[in-house]
ROBA-277752 format. One record per residue (C-alpha): x, y, z. Coordinates in steps of 0.001 Angstrom, whole numbers, m for minus. Each point is the difference from the previous one (the first is absolute). Layout:
+---------+---------+---------+
!       X !       Y !       Z !
+---------+---------+---------+
!       X !       Y !       Z !
...
+---------+---------+---------+
END
This chain:
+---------+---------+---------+
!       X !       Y !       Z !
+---------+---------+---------+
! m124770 !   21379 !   19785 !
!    1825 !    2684 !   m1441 !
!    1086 !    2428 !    2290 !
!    m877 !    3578 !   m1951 !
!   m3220 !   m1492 !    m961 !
!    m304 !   m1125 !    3460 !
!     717 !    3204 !    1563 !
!   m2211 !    2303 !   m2515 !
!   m2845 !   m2404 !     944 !
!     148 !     390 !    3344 !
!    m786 !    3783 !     211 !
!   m2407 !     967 !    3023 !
!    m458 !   m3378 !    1118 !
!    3388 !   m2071 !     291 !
!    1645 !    3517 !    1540 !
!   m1851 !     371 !    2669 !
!    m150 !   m3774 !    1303 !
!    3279 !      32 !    2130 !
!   m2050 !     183 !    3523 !
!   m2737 !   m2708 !     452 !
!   m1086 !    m631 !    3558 !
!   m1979 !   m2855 !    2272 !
!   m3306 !     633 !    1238 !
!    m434 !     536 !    3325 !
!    m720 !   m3639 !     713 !
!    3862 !   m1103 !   m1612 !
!    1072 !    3154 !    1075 !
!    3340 !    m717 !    2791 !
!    2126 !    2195 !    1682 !
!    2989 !   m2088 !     417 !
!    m160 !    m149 !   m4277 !
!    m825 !    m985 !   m2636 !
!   m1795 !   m3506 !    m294 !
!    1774 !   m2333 !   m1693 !
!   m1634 !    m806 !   m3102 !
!     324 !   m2859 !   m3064 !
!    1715 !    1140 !   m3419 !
!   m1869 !   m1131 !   m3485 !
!    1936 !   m3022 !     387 !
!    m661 !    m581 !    3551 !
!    3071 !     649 !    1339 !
!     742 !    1668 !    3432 !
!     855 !    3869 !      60 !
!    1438 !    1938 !    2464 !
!   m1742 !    2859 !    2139 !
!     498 !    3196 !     771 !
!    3452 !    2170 !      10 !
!     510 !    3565 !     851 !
!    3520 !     801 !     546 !
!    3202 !    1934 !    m656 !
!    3248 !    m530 !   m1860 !
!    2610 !     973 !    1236 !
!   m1183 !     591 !    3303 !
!    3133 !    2222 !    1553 !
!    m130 !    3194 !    1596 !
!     298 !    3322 !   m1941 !
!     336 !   m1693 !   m3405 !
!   m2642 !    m572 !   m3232 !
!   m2096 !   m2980 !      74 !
!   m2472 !    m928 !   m1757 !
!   m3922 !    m958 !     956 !
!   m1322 !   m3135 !   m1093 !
!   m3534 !   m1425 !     245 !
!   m1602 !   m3238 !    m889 !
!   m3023 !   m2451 !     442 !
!   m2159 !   m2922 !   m1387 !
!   m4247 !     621 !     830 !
!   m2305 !   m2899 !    m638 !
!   m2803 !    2060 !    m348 !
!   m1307 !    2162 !   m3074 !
!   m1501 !    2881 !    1927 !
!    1575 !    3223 !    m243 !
!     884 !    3101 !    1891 !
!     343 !    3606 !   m2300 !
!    1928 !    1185 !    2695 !
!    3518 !    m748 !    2127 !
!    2371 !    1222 !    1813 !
!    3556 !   m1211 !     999 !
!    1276 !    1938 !    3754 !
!    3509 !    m471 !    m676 !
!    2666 !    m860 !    2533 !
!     394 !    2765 !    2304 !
!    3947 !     m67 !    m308 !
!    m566 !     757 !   m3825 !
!     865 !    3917 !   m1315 !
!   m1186 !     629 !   m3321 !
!    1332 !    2541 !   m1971 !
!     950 !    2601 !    1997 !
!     469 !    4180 !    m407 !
!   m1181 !    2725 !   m2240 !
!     918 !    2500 !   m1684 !
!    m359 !    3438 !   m1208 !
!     632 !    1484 !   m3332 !
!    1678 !    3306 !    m733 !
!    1565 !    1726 !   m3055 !
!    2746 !    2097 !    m467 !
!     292 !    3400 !   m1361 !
!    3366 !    m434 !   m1630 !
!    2626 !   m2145 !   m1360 !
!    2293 !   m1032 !    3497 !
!    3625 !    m616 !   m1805 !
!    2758 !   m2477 !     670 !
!    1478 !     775 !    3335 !
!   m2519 !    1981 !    1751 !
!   m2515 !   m1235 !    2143 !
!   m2569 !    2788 !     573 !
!   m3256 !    m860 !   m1600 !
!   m2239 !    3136 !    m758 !
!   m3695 !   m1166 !    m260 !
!   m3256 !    1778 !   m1191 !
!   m1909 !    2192 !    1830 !
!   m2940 !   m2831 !     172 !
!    2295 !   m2803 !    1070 !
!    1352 !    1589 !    2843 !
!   m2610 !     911 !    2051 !
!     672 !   m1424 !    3674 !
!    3276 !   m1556 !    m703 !
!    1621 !    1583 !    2927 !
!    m478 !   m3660 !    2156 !
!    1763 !   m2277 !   m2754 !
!    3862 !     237 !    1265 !
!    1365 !   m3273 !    m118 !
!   m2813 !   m1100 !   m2173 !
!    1224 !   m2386 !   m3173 !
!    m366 !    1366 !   m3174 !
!     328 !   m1994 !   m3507 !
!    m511 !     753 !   m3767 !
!    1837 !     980 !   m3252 !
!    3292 !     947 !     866 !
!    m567 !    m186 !    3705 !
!    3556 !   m1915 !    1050 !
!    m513 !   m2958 !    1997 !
!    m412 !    m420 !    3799 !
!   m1156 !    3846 !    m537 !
!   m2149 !    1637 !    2162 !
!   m1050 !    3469 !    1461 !
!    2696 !    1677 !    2638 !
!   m1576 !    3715 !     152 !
!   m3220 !    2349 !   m1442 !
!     252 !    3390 !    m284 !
!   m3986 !     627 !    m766 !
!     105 !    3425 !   m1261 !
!    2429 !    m694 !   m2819 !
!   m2498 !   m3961 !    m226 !
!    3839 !   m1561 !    m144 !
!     839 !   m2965 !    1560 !
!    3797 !    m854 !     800 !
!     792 !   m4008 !    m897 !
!    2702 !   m1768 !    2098 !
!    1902 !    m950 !   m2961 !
!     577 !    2131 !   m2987 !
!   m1287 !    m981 !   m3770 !
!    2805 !   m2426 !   m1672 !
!    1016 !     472 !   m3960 !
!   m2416 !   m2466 !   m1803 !
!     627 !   m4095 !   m1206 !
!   m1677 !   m1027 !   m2418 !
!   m2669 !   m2202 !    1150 !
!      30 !    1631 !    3399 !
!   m3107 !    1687 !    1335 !
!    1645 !     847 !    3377 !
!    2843 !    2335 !   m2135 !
!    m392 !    3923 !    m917 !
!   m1226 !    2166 !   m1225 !
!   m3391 !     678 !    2281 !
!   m1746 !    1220 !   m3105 !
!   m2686 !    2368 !     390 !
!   m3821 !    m912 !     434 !
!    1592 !   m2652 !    1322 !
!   m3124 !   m2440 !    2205 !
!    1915 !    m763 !    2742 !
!   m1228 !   m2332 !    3378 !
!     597 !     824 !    3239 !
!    m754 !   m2478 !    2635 !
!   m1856 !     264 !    3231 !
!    2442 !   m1112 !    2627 !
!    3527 !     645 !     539 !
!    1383 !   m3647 !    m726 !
!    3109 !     378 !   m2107 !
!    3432 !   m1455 !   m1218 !
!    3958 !     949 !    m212 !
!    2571 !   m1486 !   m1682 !
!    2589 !    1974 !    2413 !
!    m148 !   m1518 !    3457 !
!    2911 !    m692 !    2275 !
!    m680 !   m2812 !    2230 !
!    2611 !   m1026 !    2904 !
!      47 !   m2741 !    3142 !
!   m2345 !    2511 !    1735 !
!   m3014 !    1628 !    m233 !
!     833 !    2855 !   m1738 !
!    m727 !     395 !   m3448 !
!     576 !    3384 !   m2569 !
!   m1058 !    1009 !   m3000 !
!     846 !    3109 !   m1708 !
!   m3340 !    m177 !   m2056 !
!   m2197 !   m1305 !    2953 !
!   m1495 !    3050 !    1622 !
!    m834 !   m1528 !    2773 !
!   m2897 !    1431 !    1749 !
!     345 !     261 !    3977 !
!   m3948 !    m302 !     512 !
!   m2238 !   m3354 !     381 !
!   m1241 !   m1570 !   m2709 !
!   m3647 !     909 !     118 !
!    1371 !    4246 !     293 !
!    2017 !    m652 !   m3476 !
!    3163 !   m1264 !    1694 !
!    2493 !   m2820 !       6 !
!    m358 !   m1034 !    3923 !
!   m1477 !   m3602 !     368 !
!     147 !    m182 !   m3970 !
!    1435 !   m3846 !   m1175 !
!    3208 !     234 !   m1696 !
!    1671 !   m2780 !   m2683 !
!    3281 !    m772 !   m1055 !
!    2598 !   m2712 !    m807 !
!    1625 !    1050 !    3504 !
!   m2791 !     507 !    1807 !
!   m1826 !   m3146 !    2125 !
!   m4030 !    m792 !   m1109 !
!   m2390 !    2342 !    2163 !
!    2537 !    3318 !     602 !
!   m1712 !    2868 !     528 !
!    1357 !    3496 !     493 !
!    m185 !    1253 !    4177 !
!    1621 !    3381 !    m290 !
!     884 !    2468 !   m3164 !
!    3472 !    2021 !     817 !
!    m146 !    2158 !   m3160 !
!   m1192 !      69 !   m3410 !
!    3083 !   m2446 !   m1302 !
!      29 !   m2394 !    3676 !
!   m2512 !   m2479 !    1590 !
!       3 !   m2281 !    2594 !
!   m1456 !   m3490 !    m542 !
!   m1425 !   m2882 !    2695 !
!    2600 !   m2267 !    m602 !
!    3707 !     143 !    m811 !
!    1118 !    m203 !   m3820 !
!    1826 !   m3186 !   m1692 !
!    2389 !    2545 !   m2103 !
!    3714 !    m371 !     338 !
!    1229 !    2544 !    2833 !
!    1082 !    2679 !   m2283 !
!   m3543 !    m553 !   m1580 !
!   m1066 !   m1095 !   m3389 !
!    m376 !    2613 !   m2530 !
!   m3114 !    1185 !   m2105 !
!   m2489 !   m2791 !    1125 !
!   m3503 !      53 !   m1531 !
!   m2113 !     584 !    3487 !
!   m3664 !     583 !     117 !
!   m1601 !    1912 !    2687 !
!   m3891 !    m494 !     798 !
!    m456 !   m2930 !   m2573 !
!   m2321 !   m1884 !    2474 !
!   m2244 !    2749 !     843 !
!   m3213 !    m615 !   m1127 !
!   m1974 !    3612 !   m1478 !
!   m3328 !     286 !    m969 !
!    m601 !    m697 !   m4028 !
!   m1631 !    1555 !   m3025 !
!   m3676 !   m1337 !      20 !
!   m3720 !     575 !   m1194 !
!   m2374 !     934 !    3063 !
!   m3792 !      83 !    m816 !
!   m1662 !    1357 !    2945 !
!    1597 !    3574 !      44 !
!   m2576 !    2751 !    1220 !
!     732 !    3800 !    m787 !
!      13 !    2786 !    2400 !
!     731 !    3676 !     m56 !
!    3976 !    1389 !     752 !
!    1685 !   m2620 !   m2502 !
!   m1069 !   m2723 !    1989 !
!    m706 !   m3779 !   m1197 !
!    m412 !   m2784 !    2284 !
!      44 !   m3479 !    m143 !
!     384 !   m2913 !    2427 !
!     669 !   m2761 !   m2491 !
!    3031 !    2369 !   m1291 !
!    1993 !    m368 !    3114 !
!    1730 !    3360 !    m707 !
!    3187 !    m349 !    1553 !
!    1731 !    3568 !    1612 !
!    3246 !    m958 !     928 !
!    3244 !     719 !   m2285 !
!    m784 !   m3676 !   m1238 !
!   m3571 !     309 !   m1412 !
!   m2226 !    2485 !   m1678 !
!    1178 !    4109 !     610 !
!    1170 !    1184 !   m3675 !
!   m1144 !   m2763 !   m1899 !
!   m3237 !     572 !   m2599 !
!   m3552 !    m478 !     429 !
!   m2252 !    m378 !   m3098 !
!   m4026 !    m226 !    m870 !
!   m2902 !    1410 !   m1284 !
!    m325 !    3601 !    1494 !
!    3831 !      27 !    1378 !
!    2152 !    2792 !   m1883 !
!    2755 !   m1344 !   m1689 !
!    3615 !    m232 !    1250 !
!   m1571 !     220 !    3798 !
!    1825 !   m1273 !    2874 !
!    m146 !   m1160 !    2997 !
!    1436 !    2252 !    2685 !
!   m1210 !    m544 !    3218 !
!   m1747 !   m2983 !    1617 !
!   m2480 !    m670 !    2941 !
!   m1494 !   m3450 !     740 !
!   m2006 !    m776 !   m3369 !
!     151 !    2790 !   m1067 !
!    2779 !    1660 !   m2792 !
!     321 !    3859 !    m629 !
!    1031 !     502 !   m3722 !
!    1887 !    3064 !   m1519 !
!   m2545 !     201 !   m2689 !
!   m3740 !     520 !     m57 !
!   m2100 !   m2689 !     539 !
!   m3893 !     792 !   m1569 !
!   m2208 !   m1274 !    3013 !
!   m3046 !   m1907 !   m1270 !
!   m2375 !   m2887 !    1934 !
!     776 !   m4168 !    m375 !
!    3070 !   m1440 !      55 !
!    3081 !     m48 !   m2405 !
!    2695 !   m1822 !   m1514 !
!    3248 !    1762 !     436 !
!    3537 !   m1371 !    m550 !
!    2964 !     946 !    2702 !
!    3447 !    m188 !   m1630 !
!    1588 !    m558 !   m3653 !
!    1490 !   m3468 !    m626 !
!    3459 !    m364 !    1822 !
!    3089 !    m363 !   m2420 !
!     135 !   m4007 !     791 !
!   m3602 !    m513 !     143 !
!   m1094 !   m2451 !   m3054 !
!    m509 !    1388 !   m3364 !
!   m4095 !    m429 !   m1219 !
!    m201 !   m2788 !   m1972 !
!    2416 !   m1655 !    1780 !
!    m960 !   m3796 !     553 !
!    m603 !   m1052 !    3616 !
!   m2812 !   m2328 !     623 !
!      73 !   m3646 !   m1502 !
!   m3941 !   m1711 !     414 !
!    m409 !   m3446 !   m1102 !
!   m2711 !   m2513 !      74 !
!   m1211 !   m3382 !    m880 !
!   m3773 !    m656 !    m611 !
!   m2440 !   m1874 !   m2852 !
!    m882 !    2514 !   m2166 !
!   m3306 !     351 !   m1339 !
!     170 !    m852 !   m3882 !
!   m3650 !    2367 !      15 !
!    1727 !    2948 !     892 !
!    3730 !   m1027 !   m1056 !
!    m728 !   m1506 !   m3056 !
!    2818 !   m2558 !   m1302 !
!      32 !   m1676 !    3127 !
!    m597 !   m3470 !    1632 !
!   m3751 !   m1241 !     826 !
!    m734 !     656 !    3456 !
!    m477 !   m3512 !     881 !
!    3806 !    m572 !    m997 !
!    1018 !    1388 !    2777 !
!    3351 !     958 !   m1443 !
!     869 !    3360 !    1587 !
!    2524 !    2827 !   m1728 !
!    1545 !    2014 !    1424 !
!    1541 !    3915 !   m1055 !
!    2511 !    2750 !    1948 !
!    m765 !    3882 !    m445 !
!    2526 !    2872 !     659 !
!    m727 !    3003 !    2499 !
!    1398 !    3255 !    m292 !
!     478 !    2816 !    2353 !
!   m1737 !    3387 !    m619 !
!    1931 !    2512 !    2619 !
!   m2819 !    2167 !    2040 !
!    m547 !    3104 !   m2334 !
!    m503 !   m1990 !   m2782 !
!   m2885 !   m2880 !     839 !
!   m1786 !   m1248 !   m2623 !
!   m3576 !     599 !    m557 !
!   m1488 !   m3780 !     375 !
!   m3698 !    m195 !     748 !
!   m1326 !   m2300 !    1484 !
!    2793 !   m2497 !     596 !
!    2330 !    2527 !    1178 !
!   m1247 !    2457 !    2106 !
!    2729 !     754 !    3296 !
!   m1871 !    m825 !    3053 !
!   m1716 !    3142 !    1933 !
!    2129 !    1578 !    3020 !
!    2916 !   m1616 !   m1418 !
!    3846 !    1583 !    m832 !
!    1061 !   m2504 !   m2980 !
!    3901 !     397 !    m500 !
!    m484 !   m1730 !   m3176 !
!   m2811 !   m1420 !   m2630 !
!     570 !   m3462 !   m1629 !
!   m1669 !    m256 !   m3272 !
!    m571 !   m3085 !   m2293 !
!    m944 !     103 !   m3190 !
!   m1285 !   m2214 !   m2506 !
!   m1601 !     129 !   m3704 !
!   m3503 !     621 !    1207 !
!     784 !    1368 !    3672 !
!    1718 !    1870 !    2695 !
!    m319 !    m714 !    3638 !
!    2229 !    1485 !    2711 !
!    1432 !    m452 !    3700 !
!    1359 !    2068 !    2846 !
!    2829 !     414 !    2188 !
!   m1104 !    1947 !    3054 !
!    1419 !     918 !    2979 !
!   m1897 !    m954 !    3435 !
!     259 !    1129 !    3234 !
!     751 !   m2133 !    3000 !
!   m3331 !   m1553 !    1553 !
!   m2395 !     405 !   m3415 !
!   m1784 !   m2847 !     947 !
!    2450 !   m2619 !   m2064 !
!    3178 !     467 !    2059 !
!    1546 !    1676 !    2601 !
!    3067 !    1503 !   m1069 !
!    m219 !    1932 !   m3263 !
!     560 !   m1636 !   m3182 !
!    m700 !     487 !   m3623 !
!   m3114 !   m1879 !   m1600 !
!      48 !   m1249 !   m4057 !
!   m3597 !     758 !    m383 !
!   m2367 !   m1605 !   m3181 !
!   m3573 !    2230 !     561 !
!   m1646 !   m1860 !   m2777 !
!     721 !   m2885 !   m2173 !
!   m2834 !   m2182 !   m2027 !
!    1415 !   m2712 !     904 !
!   m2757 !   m2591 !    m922 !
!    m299 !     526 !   m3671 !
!    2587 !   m2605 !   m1202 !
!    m417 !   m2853 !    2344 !
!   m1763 !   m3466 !   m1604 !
!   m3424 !    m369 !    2211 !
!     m20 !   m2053 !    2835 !
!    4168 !   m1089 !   m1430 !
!    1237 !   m3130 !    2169 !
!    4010 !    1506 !   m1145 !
!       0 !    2650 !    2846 !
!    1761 !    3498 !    m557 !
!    3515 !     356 !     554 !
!    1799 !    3569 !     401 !
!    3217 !    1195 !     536 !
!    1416 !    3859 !    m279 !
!    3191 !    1824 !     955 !
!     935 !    3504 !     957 !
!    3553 !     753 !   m1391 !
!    2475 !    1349 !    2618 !
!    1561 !    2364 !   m3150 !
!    m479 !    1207 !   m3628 !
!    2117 !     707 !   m2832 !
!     197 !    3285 !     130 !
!    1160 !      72 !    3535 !
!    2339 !   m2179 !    m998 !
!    1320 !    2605 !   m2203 !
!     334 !    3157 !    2484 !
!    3410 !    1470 !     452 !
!    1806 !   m1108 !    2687 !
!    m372 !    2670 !    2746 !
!   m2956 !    1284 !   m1770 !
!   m3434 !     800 !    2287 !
!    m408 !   m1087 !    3792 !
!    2993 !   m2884 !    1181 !
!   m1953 !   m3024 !     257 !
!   m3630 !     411 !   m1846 !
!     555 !   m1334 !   m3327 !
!   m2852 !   m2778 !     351 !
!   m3149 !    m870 !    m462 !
!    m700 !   m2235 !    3587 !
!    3143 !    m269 !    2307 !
!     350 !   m1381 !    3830 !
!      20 !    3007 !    2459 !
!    3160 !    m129 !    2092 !
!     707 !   m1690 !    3123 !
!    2336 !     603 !    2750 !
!      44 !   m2937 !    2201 !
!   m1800 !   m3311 !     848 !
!   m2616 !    m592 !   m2074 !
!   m3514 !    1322 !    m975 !
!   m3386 !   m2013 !    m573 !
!   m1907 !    1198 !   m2689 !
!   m3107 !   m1287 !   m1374 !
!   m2045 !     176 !   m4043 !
!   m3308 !   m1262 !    m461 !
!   m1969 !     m36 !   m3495 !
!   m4268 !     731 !     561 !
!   m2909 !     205 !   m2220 !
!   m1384 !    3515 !     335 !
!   m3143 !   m1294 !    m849 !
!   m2580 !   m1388 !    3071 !
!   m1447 !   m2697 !   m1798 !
!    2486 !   m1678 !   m1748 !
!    3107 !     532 !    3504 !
!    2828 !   m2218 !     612 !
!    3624 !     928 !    1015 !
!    3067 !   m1123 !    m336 !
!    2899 !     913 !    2720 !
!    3667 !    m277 !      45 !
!    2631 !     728 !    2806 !
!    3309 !    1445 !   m1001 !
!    3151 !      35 !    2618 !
!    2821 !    2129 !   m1040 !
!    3367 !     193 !    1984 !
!    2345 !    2441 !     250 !
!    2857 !   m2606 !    m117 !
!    m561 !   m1206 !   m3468 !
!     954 !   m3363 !   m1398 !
!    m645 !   m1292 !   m3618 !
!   m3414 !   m1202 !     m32 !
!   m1900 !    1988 !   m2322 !
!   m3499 !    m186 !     830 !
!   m2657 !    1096 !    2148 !
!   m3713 !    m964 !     727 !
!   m1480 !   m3206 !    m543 !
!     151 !   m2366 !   m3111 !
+---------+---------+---------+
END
């Protein structure tokens, strides 16, 4: 069969086949049951794991199965291991009010952008001209200037982190205060200096440096800063690997393994008087790390609002917020610098079935029993700018989606969600982040009664291409991914993933557990399969 004619055939039917599911009565939980190929041959069952599987580092999800039955679910859900950190920050856009020239590194914004900047020091910043490793040292509000820790460099062709800053520059500022030198000095001890630091002598969770994780060539896995001496000194947990007169301008990051909160899509957000909009499914972080000065947008929210002050559920924004009854949609945060690009691919679904000649015309009888099989590309929408997809890709109620997953055919669209849960949701009980499908027709393609059985197979990718592409020292140290491994300190942590039908009368489930150890040896994978 030829493969364009195959794949303009297919339209609603073939793309939306990748997920077929036992009945209750084949339905097991230790897998999938192993069924016979068109030829008879023995398949494997069911895999759910991750590759590579080592702390703090990408890895990528992958899923796949073999049913014997033709019944169908239009709904799914994979709860991902709980040691898995999807993308991770957000961001907030600004714009400058005039050109910022080689060698300077005062940024003047507009009047609109800088509303409630005053909590940003040590805050990265990125954009045209913005130099690398760049990132906010002091605000002076009344004159909406911020002061960079690095001046503006004379430009290289090619180069987006080179000067001119021009103005209406978009710039991004991020949410935390995660950020990069290239000017350490790192001894035998454990003392470290940077002239460009600015270290901050407060905890973490107040905007400091105190507790925050700190890497470098010459610094042993799982440092952290204990003390801040001044603005250009810290003191780490454990003693340097430098030389004793120290090695010179080291690339260190400081606070790449905290974990913030992340631009997402809330839908039940409820209106009230003084500014106010609250939402539990938003998880409105107020420490330096999440939500204060980032945007909040929706239907009845003025624009360029932010959020300044946080209680519980509940965010107070800078702008005016239009109270009306029902629930909303509202989006917290711009896209990070190193968050993927729309578009970008990250979802590969694949499937094996005998397709119906009566809806996919060109194809084998039924009673061949010769299945075909296809693979579809996902891409990522970032929260902000979800598609419209009705009614195979509406995001979940009470949900916060970090990210929509569309796939598209000739004839259709259908989408999936990543969404953050909270620990004990009724699925697991540590939080994790769910890849959601809230409705598939799944049964359209499928030969009646087909003896073949339905295989599947999809992957999440741990990166894209266009993250690929980022600057070095451009956005937060250590979020340029789609799906990484959160970091781990010692011993080892015991994670668990299980795949489940949404849908009560066609259930089964599918679990996996996932070991990760801090002492890491070459094995690559994760899960079972």
């Amino acid at each position: 069969m030829h493969p364009l004619r195959f794949a303009l055939a297919v339209g609603l039917s073939l793309a939306l086949a990748a997920i077929f599911i036992p009945t209750a009565a084949d339905a097991v939980v230790t897998g999938c049951t192993p069924a016979a190929s068109g030829t008879g041959a023995a398949v494997n069952g069911a895999e759910i794991g991750e590759y590579p599987a080592a702390p703090a580092g990408q890895s990528i999800l992958k899923v796949a199965c073999t049913f014997t039955a033709a019944a169908v679910s239009p709904s799914y859900t994979l709860h991902d291991f709980q040691n898995s950190l999807f993308h991770n920050g957000e961001g907030r856009d600004v714009v400058t009010a005039s050109q910022t020239a080689v060698g300077s590194a005062t940024v003047t914004l507009t009047a609109g952008s800088s509303m409630a900047i005053g909590g940003l020091v040590n805050h990265g910043i990125s954009g045209q001209g913005v130099p690398a490793r760049a990132f906010i040292k002091a605000v002076n509000g009344s004159l909406h200037q911020l002061t960079l820790n690095t001046p503006t460099v004379a430009a290289v062709a090619g180069d987006s982190t080179t000067g001119p800053i021009p103005a209406a520059a978009h710039l991004n500022i991020d949410n935390g205060t995660a950020r990069s030198v290239a000017d350490a000095t790192i001894n035998n001890t454990t003392t470290i200096t940077s002239a460009k630091a600015n270290f901050k002598n407060a905890s973490v969770a107040l905007g400091g440096d105190v507790g925050a994780s700190v890497q470098a060539t010459d610094i042993p896995d799982n440092a952290k800063i204990t003390a801040v001496v001044s603005p250009t000194q810290a003191t780490i947990s454990v003693a340097g690997t430098g030389a004793a007169t120290g090695d010179l301008n080291q690339v260190l990051s400081i606070g790449g393994n905290t974990i913030t909160t992340t631009a997402r899509t809330a839908n039940d957000a409820t209106y009230s008087t003084g500014n106010k909009v609250t939402s539990a499914a938003a998880a409105f972080g107020a420490s330096s790390q999440g939500d204060i000065g980032m945007p909040v947008t929706g239907t009845g929210i003025a624009p360029g609002a932010v959020i300044t002050a946080i209680s519980g559920t509940t965010a107070t924004l800078s702008g005016t917020v239009t109270v009306s009854a029902g629930t909303h949609e509202i989006t917290i945060g711009t896209p990070s610098r190193t968050a993927p690009k729309n578009g970008d691919t990250v979802f590969n679904q694949g499937a094996m079935l005998d397709l119906n000649p009566a809806l996919v015309s060109g194809q084998n009888k039924c009673g061949v029993n010769k299945p075909e099989s296809f693979v579809i590309e996902g891409t990522w929408n970032n929260p902000g700018s979800f598609a419209s997809i009705t009614p195979f890709g509406i995001q979940p109620g009470t949900t916060a989606a970090i990210a929509q997953i569309v796939f598209t055919t000739s004839v259709i669209q259908y989408a999936g969600y990543v969404i953050q849960r909270p620990a004990g949701d009724g699925t697991q009980a540590a939080t994790h982040y769910d890849i959601t499908f809230p409705n598939i027709p799944l049964s359209l393609a499928l030969c009646p009664a087909s003896p073949a059985g339905v295989g599947m197979a999809w992957s999440i990718n741990a990166t894209t291409a266009s993250q690929s592409a980022i600057p070095a020292g451009v956005g937060r140290p250590n979020t340029v991914q789609v799906r990484s491994t959160k970091p781990l300190a010692t011993g080892n942590s015991v994670t668990t993933a299980t795949m489940k039908s949404d849908d009560a009368t066609h259930p089964f489930s599918i679990p996996a557990n996932c070991t990760v150890f801090a002492t890491v040896t070459v094995d690559f994978h994760c899960g079972n399969g």
